[in-house]
C-alpha positions in Angstrom: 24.5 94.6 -113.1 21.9 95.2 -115.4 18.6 96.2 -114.5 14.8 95.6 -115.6 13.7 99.1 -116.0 12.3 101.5 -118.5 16.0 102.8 -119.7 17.4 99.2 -120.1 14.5 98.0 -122.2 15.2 101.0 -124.4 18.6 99.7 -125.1 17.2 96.6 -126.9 14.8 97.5 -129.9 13.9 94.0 -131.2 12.0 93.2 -127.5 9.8 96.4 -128.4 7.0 94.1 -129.8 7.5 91.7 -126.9 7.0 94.6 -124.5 4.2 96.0 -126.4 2.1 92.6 -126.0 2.6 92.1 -122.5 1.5 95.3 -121.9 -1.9 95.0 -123.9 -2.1 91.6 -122.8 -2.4 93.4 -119.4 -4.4 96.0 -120.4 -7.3 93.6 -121.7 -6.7 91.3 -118.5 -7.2 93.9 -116.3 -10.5 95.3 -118.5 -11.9 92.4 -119.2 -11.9 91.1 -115.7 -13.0 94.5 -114.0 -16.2 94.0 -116.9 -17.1 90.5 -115.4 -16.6 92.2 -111.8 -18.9 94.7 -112.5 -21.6 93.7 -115.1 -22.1 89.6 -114.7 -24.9 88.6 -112.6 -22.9 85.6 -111.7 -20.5 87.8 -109.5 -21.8 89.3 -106.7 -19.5 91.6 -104.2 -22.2 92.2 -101.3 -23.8 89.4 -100.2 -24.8 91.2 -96.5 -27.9 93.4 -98.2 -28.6 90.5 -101.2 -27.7 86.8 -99.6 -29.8 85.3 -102.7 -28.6 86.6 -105.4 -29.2 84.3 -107.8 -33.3 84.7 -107.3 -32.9 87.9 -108.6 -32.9 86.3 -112.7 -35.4 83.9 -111.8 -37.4 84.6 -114.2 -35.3 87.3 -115.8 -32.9 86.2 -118.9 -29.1 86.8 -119.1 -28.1 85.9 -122.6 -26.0 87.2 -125.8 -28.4 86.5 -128.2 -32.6 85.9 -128.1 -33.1 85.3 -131.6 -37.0 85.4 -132.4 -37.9 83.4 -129.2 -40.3 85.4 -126.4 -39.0 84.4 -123.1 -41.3 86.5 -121.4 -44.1 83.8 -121.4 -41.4 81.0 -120.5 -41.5 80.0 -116.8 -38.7 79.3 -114.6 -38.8 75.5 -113.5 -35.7 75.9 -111.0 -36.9 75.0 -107.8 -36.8 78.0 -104.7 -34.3 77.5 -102.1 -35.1 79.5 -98.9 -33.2 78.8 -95.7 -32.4 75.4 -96.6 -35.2 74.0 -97.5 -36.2 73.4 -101.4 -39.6 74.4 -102.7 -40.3 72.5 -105.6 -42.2 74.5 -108.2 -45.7 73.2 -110.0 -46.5 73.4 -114.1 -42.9 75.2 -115.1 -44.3 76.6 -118.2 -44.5 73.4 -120.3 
């Protein structure tokens, strides 16, 4: 019976490429997942010590690209949710 490992795909040199993608399919799975984990502020991994998370860009930006725009005089006009209730916020910066 033949096997799946290391040896037996040796044996076969036209699945080399085949092999070779899956494993850097993997590779850039695995990094490009353990980036969002780590660096998007959409992803959160404690939420006992920050249970609002999301306040914290409230009037921070998370974007690629600002172009020539200054967003530090642009206010937030998302409402403030605290325990359940909704705050609406006055004048958001128009």
């Amino acid at each position: 019976m033949r096997g799946w490992g290391f040896r037996e795909a040796l044996k076969y040199p036209l699945l080399w490429p085949l092999y070779g993608l899956c494993i850097a399919d993997l590779s850039w799975l695995t990094f490009s997942a353990t980036r969002t984990l780590l660096f998007n502020p959409d992803v959160t991994l404690d939420h006992n010590n920050n249970p609002e998370p999301w306040q914290a860009y409230r009037e921070g930006r998370y974007r690629l690209w600002a172009g020539n725009y200054d967003y530090s005089k642009l206010k937030c006009k998302a409402p403030i949710f605290k325990d359940n209730d909704v705050i609406p916020v006055e004048n958001g910066g128009d």
